[in-house]
Backbone atoms as SQL, in Angstrom:
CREATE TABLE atoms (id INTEGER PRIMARY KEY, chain TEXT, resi INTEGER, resn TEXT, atom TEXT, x REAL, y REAL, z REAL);
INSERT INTO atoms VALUES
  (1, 'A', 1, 'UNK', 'N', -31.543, 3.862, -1.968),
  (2, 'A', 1, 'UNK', 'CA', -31.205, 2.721, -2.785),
  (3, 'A', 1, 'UNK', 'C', -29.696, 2.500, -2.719),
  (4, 'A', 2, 'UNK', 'N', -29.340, 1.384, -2.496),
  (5, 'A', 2, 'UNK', 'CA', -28.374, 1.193, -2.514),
  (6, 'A', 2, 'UNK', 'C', -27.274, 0.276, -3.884),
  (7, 'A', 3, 'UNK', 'N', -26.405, 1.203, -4.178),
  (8, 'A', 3, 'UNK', 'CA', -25.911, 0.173, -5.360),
  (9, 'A', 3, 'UNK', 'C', -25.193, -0.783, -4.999),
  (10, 'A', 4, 'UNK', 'N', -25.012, -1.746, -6.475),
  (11, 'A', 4, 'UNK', 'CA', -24.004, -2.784, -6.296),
  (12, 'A', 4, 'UNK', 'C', -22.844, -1.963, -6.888),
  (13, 'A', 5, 'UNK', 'N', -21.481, -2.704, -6.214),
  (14, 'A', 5, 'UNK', 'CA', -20.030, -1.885, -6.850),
  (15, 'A', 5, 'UNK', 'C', -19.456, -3.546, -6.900),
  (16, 'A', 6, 'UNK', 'N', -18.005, -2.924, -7.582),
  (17, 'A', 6, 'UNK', 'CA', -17.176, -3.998, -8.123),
  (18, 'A', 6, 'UNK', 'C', -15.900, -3.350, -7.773),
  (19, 'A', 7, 'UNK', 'N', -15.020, -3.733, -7.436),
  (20, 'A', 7, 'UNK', 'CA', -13.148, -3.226, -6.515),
  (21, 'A', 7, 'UNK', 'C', -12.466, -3.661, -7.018),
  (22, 'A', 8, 'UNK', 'N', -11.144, -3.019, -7.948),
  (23, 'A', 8, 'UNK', 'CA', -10.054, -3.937, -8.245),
  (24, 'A', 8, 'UNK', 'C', -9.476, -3.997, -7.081),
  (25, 'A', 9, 'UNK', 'N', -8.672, -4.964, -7.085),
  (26, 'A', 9, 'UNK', 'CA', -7.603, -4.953, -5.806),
  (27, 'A', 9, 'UNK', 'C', -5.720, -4.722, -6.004),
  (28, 'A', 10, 'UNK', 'N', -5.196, -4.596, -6.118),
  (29, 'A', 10, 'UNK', 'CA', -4.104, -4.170, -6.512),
  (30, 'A', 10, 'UNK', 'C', -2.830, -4.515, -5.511),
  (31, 'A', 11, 'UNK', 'N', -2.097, -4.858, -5.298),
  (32, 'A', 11, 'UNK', 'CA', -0.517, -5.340, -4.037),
  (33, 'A', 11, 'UNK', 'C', 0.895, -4.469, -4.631),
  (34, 'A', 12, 'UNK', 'N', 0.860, -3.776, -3.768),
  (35, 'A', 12, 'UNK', 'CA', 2.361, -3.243, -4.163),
  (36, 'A', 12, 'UNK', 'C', 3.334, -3.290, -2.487),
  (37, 'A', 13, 'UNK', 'N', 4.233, -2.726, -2.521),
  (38, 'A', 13, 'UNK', 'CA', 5.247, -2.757, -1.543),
  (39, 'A', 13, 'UNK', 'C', 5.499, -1.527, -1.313),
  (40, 'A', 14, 'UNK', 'N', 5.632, -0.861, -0.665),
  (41, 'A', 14, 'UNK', 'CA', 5.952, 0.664, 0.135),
  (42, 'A', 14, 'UNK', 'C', 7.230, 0.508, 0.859),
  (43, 'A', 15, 'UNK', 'N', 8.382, 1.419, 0.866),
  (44, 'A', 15, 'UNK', 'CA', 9.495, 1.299, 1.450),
  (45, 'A', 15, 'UNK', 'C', 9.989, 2.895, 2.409),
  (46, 'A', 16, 'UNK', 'N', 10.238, 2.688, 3.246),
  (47, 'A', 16, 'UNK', 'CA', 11.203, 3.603, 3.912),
  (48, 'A', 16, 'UNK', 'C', 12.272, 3.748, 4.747),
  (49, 'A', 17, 'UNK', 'N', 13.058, 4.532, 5.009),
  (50, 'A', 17, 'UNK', 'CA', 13.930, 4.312, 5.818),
  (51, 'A', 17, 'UNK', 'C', 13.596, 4.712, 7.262),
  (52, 'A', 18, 'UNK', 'N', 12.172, 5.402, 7.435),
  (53, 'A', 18, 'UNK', 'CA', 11.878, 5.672, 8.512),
  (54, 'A', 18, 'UNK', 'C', 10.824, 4.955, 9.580),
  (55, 'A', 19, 'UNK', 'N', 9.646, 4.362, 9.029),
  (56, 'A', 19, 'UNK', 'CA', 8.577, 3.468, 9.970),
  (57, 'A', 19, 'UNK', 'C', 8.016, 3.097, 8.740),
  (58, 'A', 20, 'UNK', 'N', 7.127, 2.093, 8.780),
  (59, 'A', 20, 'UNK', 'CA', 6.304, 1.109, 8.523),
  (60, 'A', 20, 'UNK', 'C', 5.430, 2.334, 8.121),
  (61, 'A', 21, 'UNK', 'N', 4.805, 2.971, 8.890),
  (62, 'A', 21, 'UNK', 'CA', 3.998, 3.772, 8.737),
  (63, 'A', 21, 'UNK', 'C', 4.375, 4.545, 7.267),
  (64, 'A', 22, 'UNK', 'N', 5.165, 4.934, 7.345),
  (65, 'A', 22, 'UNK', 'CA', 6.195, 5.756, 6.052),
  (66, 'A', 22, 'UNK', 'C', 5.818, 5.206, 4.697),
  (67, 'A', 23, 'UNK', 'N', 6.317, 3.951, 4.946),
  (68, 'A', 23, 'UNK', 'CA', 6.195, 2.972, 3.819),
  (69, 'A', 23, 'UNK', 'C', 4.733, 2.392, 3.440),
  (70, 'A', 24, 'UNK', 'N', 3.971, 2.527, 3.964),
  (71, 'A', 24, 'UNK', 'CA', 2.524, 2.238, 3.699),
  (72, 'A', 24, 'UNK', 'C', 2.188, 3.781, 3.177),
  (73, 'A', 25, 'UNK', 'N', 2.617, 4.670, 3.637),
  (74, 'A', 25, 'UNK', 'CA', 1.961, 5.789, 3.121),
  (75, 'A', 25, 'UNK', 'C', 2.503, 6.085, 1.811),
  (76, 'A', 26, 'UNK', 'N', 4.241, 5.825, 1.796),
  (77, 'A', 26, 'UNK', 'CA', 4.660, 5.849, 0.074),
  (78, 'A', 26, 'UNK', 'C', 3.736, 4.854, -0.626),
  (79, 'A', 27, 'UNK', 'N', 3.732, 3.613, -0.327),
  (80, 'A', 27, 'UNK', 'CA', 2.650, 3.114, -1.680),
  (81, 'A', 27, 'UNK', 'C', 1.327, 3.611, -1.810),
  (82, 'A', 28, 'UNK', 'N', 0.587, 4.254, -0.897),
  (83, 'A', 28, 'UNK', 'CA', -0.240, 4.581, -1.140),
  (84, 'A', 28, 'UNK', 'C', -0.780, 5.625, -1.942),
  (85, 'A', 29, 'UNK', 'N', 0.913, 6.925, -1.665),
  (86, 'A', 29, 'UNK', 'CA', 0.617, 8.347, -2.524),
  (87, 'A', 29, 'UNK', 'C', 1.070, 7.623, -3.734),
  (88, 'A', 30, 'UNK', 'N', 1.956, 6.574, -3.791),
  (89, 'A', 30, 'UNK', 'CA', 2.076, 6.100, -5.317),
  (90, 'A', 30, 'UNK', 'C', 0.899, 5.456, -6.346),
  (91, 'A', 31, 'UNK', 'N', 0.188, 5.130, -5.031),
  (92, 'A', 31, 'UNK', 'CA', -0.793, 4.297, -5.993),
  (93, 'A', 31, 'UNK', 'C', -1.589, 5.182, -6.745),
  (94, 'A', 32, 'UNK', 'N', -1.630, 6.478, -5.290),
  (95, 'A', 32, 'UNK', 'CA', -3.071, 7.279, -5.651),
  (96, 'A', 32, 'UNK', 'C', -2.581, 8.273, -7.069),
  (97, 'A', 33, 'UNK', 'N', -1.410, 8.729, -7.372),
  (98, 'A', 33, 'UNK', 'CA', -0.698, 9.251, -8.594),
  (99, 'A', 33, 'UNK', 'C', -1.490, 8.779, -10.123),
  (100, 'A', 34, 'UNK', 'N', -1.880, 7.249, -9.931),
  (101, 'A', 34, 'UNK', 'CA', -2.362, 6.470, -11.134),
  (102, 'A', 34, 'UNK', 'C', -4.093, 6.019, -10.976),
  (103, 'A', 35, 'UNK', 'N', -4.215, 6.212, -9.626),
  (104, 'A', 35, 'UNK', 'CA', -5.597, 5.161, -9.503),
  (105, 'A', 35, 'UNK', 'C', -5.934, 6.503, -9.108),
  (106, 'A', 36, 'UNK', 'N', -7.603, 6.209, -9.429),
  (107, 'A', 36, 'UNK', 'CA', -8.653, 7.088, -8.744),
  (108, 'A', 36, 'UNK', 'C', -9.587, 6.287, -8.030),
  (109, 'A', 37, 'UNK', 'N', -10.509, 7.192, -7.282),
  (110, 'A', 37, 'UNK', 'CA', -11.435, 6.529, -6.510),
  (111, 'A', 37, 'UNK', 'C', -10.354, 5.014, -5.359),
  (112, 'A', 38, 'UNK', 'N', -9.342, 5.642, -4.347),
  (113, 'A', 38, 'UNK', 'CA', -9.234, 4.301, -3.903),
  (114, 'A', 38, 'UNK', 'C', -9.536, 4.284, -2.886),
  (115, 'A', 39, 'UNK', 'N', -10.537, 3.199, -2.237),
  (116, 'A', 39, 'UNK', 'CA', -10.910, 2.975, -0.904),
  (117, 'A', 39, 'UNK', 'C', -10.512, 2.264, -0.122),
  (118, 'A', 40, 'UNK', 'N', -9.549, 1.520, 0.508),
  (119, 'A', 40, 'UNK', 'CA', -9.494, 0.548, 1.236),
  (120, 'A', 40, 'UNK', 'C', -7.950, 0.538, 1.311),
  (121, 'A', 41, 'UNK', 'N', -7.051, 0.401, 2.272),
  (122, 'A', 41, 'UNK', 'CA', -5.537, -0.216, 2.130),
  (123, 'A', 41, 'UNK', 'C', -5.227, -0.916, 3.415),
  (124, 'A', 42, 'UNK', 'N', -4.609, -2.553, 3.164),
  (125, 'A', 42, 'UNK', 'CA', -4.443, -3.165, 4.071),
  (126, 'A', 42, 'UNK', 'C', -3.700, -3.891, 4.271),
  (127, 'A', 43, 'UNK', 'N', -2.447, -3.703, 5.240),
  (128, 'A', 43, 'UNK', 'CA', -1.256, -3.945, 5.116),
  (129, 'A', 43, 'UNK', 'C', -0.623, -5.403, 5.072),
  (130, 'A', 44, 'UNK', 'N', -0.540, -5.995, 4.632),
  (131, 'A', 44, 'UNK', 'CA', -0.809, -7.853, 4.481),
  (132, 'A', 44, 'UNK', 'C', 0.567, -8.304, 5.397),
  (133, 'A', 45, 'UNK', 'N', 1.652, -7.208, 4.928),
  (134, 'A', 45, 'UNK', 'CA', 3.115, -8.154, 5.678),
  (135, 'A', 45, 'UNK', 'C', 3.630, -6.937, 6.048),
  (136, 'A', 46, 'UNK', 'N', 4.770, -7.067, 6.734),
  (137, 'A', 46, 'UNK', 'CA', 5.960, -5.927, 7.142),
  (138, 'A', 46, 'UNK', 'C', 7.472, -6.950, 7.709),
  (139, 'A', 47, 'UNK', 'N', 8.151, -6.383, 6.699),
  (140, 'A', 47, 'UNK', 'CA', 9.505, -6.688, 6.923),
  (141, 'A', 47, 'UNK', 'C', 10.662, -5.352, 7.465),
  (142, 'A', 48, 'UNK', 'N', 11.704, -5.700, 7.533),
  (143, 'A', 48, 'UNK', 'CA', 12.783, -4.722, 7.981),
  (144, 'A', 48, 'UNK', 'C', 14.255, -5.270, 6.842),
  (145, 'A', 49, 'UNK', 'N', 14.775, -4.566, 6.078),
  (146, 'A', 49, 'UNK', 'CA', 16.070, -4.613, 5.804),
  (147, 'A', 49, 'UNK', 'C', 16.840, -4.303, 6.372),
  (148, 'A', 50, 'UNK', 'N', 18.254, -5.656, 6.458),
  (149, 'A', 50, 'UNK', 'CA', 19.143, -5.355, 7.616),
  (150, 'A', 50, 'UNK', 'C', 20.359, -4.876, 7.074),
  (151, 'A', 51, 'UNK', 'N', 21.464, -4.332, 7.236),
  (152, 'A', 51, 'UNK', 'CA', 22.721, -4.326, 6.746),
  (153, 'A', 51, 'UNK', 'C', 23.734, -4.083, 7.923),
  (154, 'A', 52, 'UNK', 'N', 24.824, -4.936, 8.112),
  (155, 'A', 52, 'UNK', 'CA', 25.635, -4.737, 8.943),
  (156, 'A', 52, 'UNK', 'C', 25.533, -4.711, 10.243),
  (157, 'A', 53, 'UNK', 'N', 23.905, -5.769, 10.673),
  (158, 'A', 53, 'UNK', 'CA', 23.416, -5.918, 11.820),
  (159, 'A', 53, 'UNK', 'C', 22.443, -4.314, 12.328),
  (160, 'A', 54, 'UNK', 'N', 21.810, -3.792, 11.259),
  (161, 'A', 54, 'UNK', 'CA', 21.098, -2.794, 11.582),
  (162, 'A', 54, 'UNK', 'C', 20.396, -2.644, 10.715),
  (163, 'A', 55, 'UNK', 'N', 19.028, -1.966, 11.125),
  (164, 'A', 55, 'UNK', 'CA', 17.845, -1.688, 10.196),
  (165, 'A', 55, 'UNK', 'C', 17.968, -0.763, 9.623),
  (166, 'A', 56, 'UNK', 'N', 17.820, -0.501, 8.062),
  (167, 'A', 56, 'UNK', 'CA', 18.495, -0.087, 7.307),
  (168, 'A', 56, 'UNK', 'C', 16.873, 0.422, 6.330),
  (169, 'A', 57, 'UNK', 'N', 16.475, -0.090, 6.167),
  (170, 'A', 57, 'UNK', 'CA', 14.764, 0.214, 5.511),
  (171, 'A', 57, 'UNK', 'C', 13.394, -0.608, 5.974),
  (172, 'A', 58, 'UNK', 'N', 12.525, 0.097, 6.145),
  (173, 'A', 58, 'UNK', 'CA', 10.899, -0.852, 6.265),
  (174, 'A', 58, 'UNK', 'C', 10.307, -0.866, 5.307),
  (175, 'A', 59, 'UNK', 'N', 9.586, -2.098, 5.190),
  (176, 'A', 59, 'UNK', 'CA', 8.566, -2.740, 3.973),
  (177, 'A', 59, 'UNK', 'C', 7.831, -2.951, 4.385),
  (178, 'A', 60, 'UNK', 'N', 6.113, -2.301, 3.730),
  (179, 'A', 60, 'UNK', 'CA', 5.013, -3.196, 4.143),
  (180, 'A', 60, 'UNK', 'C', 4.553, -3.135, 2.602),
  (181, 'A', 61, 'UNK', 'N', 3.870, -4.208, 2.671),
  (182, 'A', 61, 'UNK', 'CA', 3.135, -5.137, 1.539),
  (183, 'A', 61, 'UNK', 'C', 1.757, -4.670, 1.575),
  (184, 'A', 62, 'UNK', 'N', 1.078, -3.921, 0.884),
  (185, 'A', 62, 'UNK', 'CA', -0.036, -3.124, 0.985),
  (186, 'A', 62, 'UNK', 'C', -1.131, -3.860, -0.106),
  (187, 'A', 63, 'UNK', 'N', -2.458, -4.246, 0.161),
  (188, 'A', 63, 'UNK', 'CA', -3.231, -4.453, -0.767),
  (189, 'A', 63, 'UNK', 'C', -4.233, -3.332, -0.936),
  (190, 'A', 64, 'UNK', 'N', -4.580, -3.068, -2.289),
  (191, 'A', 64, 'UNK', 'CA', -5.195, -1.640, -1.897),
  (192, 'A', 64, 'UNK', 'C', -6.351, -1.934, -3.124),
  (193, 'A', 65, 'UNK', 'N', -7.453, -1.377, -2.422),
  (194, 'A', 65, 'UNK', 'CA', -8.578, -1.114, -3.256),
  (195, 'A', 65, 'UNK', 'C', -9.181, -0.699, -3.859),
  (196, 'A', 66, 'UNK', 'N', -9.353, 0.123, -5.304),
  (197, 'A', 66, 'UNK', 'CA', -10.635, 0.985, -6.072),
  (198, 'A', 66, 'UNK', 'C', -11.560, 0.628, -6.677),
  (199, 'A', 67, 'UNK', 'N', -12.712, 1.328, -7.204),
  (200, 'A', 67, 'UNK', 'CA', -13.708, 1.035, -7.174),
  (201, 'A', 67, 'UNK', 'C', -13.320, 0.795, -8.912),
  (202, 'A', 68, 'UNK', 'N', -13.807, -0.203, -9.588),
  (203, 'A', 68, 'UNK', 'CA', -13.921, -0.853, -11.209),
  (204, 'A', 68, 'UNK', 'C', -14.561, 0.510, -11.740),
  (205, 'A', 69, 'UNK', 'N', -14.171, 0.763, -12.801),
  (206, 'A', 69, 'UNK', 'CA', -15.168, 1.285, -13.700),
  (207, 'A', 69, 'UNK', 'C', -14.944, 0.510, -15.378),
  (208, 'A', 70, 'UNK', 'N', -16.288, 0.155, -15.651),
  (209, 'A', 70, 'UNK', 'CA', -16.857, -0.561, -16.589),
  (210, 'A', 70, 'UNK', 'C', -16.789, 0.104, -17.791);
C-alpha cells in the first residue's frame, strides 16, 4: 500500500569560499540542524562574489524538501 505524503518546501542560500558544491552542502547541514525527515535538495541558481576582479565566495540557492507532519 502505498501512502499519500505532503512536503514542505523551504529556499535558503548556502555560501562558500570554496565550490558551489561547498555551499549547497552548508545549507543543507544547516537546514538538516532544524528540519527532520529531509528529502529532496535542488539547486535553483548559483552565483559567484567578486571583489577586486576575483572570486571571492560561491552561492547556490537551494530549495529543499521535508516531509509535513500534521
Amino acid at each position: 500500500c502505498v501512502m499519500d505524503s505532503v512536503y514542505n518546501v523551504i529556499e535558503l542560500i548556502g555560501t562558500s569560499d570554496h565550490s558551489w558544491e561547498r555551499a549547497t552542502a552548508n545549507a543543507v547541514a544547516e537546514a538538516a540542524k532544524t528540519l527532520r525527515d529531509l528529502r529532496v535538495a535542488e539547486v535553483t541558481e548559483q552565483d559567484v562574489v567578486i571583489e577586486e576582479g576575483e572570486v571571492v565566495a560561491f552561492r547556490c540557492k537551494v530549495r529543499l524538501s521535508f516531509k509535513h507532519e500534521g
